[in-house]
C-alpha positions as a printed Julia matrix, in Angstrom:
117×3 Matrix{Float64}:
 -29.81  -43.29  33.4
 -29.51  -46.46  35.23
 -30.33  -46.93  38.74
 -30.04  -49.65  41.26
 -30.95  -48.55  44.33
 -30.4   -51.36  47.42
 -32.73  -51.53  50.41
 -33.25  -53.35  53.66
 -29.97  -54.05  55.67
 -29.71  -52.93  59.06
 -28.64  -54.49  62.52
 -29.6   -57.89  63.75
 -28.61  -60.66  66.18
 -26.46  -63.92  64.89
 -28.87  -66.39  64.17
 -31.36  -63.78  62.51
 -33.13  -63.12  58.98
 -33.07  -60.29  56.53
 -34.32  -59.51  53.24
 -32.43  -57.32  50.62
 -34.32  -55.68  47.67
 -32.58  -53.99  44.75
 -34.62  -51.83  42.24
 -33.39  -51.47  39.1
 -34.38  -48.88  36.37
 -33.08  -46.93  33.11
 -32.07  -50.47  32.69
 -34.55  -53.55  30.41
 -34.18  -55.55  33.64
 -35.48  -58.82  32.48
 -32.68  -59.41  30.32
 -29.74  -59.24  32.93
 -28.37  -61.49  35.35
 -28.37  -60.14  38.87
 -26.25  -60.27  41.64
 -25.3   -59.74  45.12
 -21.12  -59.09  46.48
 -20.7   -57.75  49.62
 -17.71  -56.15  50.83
 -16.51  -55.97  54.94
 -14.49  -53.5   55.96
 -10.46  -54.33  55.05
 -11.61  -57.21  52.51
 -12.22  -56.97  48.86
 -15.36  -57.06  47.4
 -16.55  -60.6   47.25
 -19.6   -62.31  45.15
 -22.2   -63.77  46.84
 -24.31  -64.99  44.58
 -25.94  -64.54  41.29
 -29.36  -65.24  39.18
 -29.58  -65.5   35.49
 -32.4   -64.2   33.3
 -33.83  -67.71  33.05
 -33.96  -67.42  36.9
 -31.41  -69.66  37.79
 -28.68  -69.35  40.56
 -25.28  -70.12  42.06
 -24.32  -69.55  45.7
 -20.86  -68.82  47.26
 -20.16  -71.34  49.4
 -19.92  -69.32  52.39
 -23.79  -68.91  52.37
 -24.96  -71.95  50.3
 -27.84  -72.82  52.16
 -28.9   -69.82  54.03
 -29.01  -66.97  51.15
 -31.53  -67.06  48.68
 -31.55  -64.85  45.58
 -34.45  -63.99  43.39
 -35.76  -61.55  40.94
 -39.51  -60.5   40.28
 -39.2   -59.19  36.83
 -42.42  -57.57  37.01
 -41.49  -55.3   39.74
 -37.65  -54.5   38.41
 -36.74  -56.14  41.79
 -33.92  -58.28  42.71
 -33.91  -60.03  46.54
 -31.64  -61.24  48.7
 -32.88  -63.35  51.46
 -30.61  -63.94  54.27
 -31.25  -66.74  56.98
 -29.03  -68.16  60.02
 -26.98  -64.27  59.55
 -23.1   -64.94  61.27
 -21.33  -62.04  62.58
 -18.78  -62.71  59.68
 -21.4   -61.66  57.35
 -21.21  -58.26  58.23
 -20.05  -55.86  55.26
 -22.15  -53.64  52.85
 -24.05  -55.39  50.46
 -24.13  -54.31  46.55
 -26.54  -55.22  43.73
 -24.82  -55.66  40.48
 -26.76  -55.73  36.56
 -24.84  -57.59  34.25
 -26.34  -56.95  30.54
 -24.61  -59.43  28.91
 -22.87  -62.21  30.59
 -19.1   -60.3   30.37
 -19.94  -59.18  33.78
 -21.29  -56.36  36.31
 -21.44  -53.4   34.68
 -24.03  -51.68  36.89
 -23.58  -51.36  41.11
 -26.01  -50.2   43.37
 -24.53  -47.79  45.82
 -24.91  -50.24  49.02
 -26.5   -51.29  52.12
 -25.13  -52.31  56.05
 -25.6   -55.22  57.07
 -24.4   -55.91  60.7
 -24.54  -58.89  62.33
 -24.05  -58.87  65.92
 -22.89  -61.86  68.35
């Protein structure tokens, strides 16, 4: 059975940090790419960014910069580091496992983030 299971979001001021962890398992983690979408409430579900199984990444543009993604393989653990937070980043956050490059097949069941002004 897989699992991902998000953790970490909360409340904090504009201008502050947080640090998202996903941990995967029923799943061989080390072969998928990972990623982080985020949804706020009336919007779709948006990507934010991704990391492949050779580790590398891509960034929306709207946090190019200030999010960092990475994955400790060892661990089962994907992170999402999040610097300079905006109120418009504000949504739940999802962790997605995609197996085999066709897409996310796998979601996480989400975690609030709320940015305040």
């Amino acid at each position: 059975q897989v699992q991902l299971v998000e953790s970490g979001g909360g409340l904090v001021q504009a201008g502050g940090s947080l640090r998202l962890s996903c941990a995967a398992s029923g799943i061989i983690f080390s072969i998928n790419a990972m990623g982080w979408y985020r949804q706020a409430p009336g919007k779709q579900r948006e990507w934010v960014a991704t990391i492949t199984r050779g580790a590398s990444t891509n960034y929306a543009d709207s946090v190019k910069g200030r999010f960092t993604i990475s994955r400790d393989n060892a661990k089962n653990t994907v992170y999402l580091q999040m610097n300079s937070l905006k109120p418009e980043d504000t949504a739940v956050y999802y962790c997605a496992a995609d197996p085999d490059g066709m897409g996310p097949l796998y979601w996480g069941q989400g975690t609030q983030v709320t940015v305040s002004s």
